[in-house]
C-alpha positions, 0 to 999 in steps of 0.5 A: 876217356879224353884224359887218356887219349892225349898223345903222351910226349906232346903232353911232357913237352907241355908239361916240362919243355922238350929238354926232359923228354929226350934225357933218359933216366941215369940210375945212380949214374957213373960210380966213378973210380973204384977206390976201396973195397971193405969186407963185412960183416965186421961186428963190433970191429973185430973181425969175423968170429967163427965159433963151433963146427956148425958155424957159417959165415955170409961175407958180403963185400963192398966197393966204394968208388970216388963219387961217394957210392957203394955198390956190392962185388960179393961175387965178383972178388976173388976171396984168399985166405992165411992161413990157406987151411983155416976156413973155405970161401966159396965165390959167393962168400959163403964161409966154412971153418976147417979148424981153429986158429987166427988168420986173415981173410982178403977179397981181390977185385980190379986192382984193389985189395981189402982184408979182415981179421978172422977167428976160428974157434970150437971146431975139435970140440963137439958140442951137442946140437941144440935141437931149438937153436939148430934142428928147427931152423932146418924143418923151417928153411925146408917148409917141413913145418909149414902150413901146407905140409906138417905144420897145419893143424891135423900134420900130415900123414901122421907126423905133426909138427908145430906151426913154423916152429914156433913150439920146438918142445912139442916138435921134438916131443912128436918127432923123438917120442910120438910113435915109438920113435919109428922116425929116428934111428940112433945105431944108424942115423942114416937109416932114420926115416926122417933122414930117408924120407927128406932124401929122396931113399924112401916115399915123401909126398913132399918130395926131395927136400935136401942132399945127403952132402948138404949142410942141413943132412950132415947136421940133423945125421949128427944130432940122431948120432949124439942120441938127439939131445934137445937142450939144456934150459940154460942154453941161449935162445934168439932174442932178435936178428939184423940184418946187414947192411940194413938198407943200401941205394942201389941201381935198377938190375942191381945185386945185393947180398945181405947177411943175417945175424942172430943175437943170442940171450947170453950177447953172443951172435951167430949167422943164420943168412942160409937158414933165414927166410925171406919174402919181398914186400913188393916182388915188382920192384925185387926178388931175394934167393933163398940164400939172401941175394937181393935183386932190384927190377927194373922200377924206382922206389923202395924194396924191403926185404923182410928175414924171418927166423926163430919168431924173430924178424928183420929187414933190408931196404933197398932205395932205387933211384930212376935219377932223371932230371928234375924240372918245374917241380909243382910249389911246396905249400906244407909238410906233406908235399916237403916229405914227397917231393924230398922222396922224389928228388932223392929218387929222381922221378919228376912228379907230374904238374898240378892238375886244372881246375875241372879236373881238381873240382870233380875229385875233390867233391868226389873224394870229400862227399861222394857226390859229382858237383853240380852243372852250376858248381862246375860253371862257377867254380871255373869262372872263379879266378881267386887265387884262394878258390880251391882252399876255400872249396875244400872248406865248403866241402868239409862243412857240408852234410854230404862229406858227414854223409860219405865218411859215415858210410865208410866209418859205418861199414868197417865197425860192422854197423848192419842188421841181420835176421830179427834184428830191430832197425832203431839200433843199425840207424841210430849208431849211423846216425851217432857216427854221422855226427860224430863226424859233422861236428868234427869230434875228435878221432880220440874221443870218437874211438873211446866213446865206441871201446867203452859205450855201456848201456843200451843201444837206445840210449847209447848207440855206440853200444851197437858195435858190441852187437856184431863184434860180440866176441871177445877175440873179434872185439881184439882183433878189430880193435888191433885191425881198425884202430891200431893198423895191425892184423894180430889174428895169427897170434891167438893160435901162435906166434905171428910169423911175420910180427914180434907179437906172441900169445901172451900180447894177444891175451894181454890185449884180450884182456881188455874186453874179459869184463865186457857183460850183457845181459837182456834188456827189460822188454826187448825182444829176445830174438833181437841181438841187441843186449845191454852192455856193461862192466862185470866187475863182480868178475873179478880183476881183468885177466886174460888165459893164454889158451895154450899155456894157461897163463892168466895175463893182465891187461897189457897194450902192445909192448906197453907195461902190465896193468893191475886193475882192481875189478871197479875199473872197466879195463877198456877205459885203460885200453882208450887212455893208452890208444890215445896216448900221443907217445903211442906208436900205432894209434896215429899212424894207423888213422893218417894211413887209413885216411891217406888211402882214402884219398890217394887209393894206396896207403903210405903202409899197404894195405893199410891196417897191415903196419908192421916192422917187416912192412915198412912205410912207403915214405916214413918221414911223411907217415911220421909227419901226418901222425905227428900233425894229427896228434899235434892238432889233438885228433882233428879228422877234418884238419888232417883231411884239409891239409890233405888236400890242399897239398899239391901232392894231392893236386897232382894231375892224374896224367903221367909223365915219361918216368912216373908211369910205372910209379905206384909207391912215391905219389908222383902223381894222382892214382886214378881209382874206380868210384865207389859203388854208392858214388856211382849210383848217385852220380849217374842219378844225378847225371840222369836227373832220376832218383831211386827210392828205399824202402823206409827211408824219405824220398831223395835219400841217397845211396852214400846216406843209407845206413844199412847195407843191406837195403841197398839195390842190386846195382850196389852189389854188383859194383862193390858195396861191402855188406860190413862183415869185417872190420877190413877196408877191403871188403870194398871191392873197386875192381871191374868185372863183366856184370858191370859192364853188361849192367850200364851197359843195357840192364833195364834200369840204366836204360829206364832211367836215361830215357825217363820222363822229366830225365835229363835227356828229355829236358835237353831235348824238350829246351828250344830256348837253347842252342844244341851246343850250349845244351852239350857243354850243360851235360858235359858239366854234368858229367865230367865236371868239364867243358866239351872240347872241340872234337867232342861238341862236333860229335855230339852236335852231328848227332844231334842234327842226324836225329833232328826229327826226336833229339830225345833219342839224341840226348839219351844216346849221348848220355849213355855213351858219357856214363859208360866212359872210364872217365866217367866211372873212374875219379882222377 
């Protein structure tokens, strides 16, 4: 690939001058002098609380230095305390009371000194554990209830318990009462067999899960003694957690503790930063222990940290400067190019220049109509020397069928538009067709969704009803709704609360009933093998609800954090779901289509993956998701006006070719991203490239690939290079990763090879052309191709190949086109 043999320090020198190439990357560069250090957490300025013989606290120190940093020395400060008895300290700043009373908690490191107020309260008194608040916490931490051990389904070996403890009500129900009891044993709680077991005393295929000396034993040993109580009604549950500090810049190889304090529903608070989980959004830029030590690795960028505890979640983001210089930065031409350039700046990773005009004519064509651009596009395009002309690309490309084309196939895919057994044909096409539309005429996103949700009637005369085909249950009608409209996968919360989200049961069954009325019946001399029903509101069913499948509630229909609808049984609830979707002040809608789209375009979503946008998954750069949402609702669901400032950013114009700080890069878009062409791009570009066609059956000649309206009759070569045969409504059905079949297929299956040397192909015109000379027939294939002028290495090639087979230049040509379609440059858009 000619883009990626270039000597990459020749290229920086090029690009930014020799300066940059020789100054290495500072970080956050010198703190400076240490001035002050600061103990926390401080809550509400008093100091730290410490209340009952079962609390712990998770003191974090900060060190603040003259150059205006923050830097964490938890672990590196020496921890006293007056009274010496009141409480314990260890070196990692883990807190233990020892008995009532007020004191003073100081931290000691380099010469400086901080202290905080400390109150100890409720150690003689022995309160009853709460088994929600304090027991089930332990079987999580310890991934007893999880779904690989006594959390699946079935349990194991006999004890159940529920899913990540979400019900503790069934848990103590299984474990106090279930088999007699057997596990616990009050007289001697040590002898309990959940006790030996989770001890190493007795056989646990779950292995040694605590210490007898541990927190955890000493706590669950005190509960069996006090006769297991569960709880009073009236006791506090968790409402929420934070995490302390929430967000913090830190250097690469750098250390972080983080605290987690629970919120209480009578305002109180307790620290639950040992009985937390935590997991890293991504593990390559930083780790976190199971005690809340977060660690960066050695890229720039943002690490979020996400703590789950009771339902409740939370999160720390850690910013990671790489803190190089600068230079020749590329021009600023809209918001999106303000909200990444202002990220990389803060981050220090020097984007790379604006790619040339070959390089940006191929991508573009790719990315706006899956088409390579023709040899005469190629040769006007470059010619062009308007300063407007890539603007007015875009423009062209817009307005043209091909992009209507390639964004219907991509739309057609992920709402599951394909025929299956007896199915008839007229509905799969007419529904591709109605998308196809849709998106030539630049129908507003709102308006296209809504008009999907709520179609009525039969596929013949409404198309859109087609999607209630394939998406024909109630809770598949949910969950790709959630999925492909809002960016959330909510499918966990059907059977329980969502581990990794605020959403319960009760919002999946208020979301679910939107779509209770939903009827169909057969349609008047339809076939009844056909799935194809006619959809309709049942409103002799009654007003919309929903049954919670666990508790039995009935629930109303109920948006996502939205206030409870009441409907008469006239309404059709999903006219209510598409006002509330398209609603500007909507948290979700937006946001979830300028990701999607921006992924499209940059092969990774600001939130990735891109229809997995929840609070502990945060936003790679959030002012510019915030900014394309806003924009899109400002421009009232204008896709092509998103798509045209998309492009026309330099952002978007980057070179592909990294610089020395933004190889490693793949969260900021400090460059372009390289990504595999789609299967359907490929087809079609290597027959144009060959000068052939492919036939389907059914369809007018000269259809192509990106125009089939069924995934079903495309050929093997679709198959095997990643066409999703739309059983989802999930982007990743699509699959772009290379494998050995593919290779082995361009390279000598029957049909590439068939087809480079066809009759009339491009090979045997090149040859068969006497007019020319041989090297203005290279630069035409090349423009082919790669969209792109040989350079010289590469004509000298081709031309001794050319004269080596002088007698046949039919071999020649087919040889060397061969060798270009097999090429990453080729099969790859950058």
């Amino acid at each position: 690939m000619r883009w990626s043999r270039q000597v990459l320090p020749l290229l920086i020198v090029a690009a930014f001058g020799p300066e940059l190439l020789a100054a290495p990357p500072k970080g956050l560069g010198d703190p400076g002098t240490l001035t002050g250090l600061r103990i926390e957490p401080n809550l509400e300025g008093k100091g730290v609380l410490v209340r009952g013989r079962d609390a712990r606290q998770q003191l974090f120190v900060t060190g603040i230095y003259s150059s205006g940093q923050f830097r964490d020395h938890t672990r590196s400060v020496q921890y006293a305390v007056e009274p010496a008895d009141l409480v314990e300290i260890d070196s990692t700043g883990h807190l233990f009371p020892r008995k009532d009373g007020k004191g003073v908690i100081r931290a000691i490191g380099s010469g400086v000194a901080a202290e905080l107020p400390l109150e100890v309260t409720g150690i003689a008194q022995d309160v009853p554990i709460n088994f929600k608040n304090q027991v089930v916490p332990i079987f999580t931490k310890l991934a007893c209830n999880s779904g690989g051990c006594h959390g699946k389904a079935s349990g194991q070996n006999g004890f159940k318990l529920s899913l990540l403890g979400f019900y503790p009500e069934d848990d103590y129900e299984f474990l106090v009462k279930e088999g007699r009891g057997r596990r616990l044993f009050p007289p001697s709680p040590g002898e309990s067999l959940l006790l030996m077991k989770a001890v190493g005393q007795a056989p646990h295929g779950g292995g040694k899960r605590m210490d007898p000396d541990s927190y955890e034993y000493r706590l669950i040993h005190r509960w069996i003694e006090q006769g297991m109580p569960y709880g009073l009604e009236k006791d506090p549950v968790v409402v929420g957690i934070r995490c302390l500090p929430e967000s913090r810049v830190m250097d690469r190889g750098a250390e972080q503790q983080v605290t987690v304090v629970a919120m209480y529903s009578d305002g109180s608070t307790e620290d639950v930063t040992r009985m937390a989980l935590y997991e890293p959004n991504d593990p390559e830029m930083g780790e976190v222990s199971l005690t809340g030590l977060v660690k960066t690795h050695d890229l720039a960028g943002e690490v979020a940290i996400m703590a789950r505890y009771q339902g409740q979640v939370s999160t720390f983001r850690s910013t990671v400067p790489l803190g190089a210089e600068i230079l020749n930065r590329p021009p600023v031409k809209n918001f999106i190019d303000e909200a990444v350039f202002g990220k990389l700046d803060v981050l220090g990773i020097p984007p790379s220049p604006v790619s040339d005009d070959a390089t940006f004519l191929r991508r573009v064509s790719v990315d706006l109509t899956g088409t390579l651009p023709t040899e005469s596009d190629v040769a006007k395009f470059l010619a062009d020397s308007a300063p407007d002309k890539r603007a007015k690309l875009i423009d062209r490309l817009l307005d043209s069928p091909e992009y209507a084309d390639y964004f219907a196939n991509k739309w057609s895919m992920v709402l599951r538009n394909k025929r299956r057994g007896n199915d008839a044909l007229s509905p799969t096409y007419a529904f591709h067709q109605w998308i196809r539309s849709s998106l030539y005429e630049n129908k507003p996103y709102d308006e296209f969704v809504r008009e999907i949700l709520t179609a009525s009637g039969s596929p013949e005369d409404n198309p859109p009803v087609t999607w209630y085909r394939e998406v024909d249950q109630t809770n598949e009608q949910v969950e790709d709704v959630a999925q492909l409209f809002l960016g959330l996968r909510i499918q966990c919360a059907r059977c329980h609360h969502h581990p990794f989200e605020k959403w319960s049961q009760d919002d999946y069954y208020g979301l679910s009933a939107f779509f209770s009325r939903v009827g169909k019946k057969n349609m008047v001399g339809g076939n009844p093998q056909f799935r194809d029903k006619r959809v309709f509101h049942n409103d002799a069913a009654g007003p919309a609800l929903a049954r919670n499948e666990r508790s039995g509630k009935m629930l109303s229909p109920t948006g996502l954090g939205a206030p409870t609808l009441a409907l008469s049984a006239d309404q059709d609830p999903r006219v209510h779901l598409a006002d509330w979707m398209s609603a500007p002040e909507n948290p979700f809608f937006a946001k979830a289509l300028v990701n999607r789209y921006w992924k499209h375009f940059f092969s990774r979503g600001i939130v990735e993956p891109e229809d997995d946008m929840r609070e502990t998954n945060p936003p790679a750069n959030p002012a510019l998701l915030d900014g394309l949402a806003k924009h899109f609702v400002d421009s009232k669901f204008d896709l092509k006006q998103l798509v045209r400032e998309i492009c026309n950013s330099s952002t978007y114009q980057l070179s592909a070719l990294p610089n020395e700080y933004n190889l490693k890069d793949k969260q900021n878009f400090s460059r372009y991203y390289p990504k595999r062409l789609t299967a359907e791009t490929l087809y079609d570009g290597f027959h144009r490239v060959t000068a052939t066609t492919q036939a389907y059956g059914g369809l007018p000649a000269g259809t192509r690939a990106s125009q089939l309206p069924d995934p079903t009759v495309g050929p093997y070569f679709l198959k095997v290079f990643g066409q999703p045969q739309a059983d989802t409504a999930c982007e990743c059905e699509r699959s772009q990763e290379a494998n050995l079949a593919q290779s082995l297929h361009l390279l000598n299956s029957a049909e590439v090879q068939t087809k480079i040397s066809a009759a009339n192909g491009r090979a045997d015109l090149l040859a068969k052309d006497k007019d020319r000379k041989d090297e203005d027939k290279l630069r035409e294939l090349y423009r082919w191709v790669y969209a792109r002028e040989p350079d010289a290495e590469e004509l000298r090639v081709g031309l001794a190949h050319v004269e080596k087979h002088k007698e046949n230049p039919k071999v020649a040509y087919e040889d060397i086109t061969w060798a270009l379609i097999n090429t990453k440059e080729f099969l790859f858009n950058h």
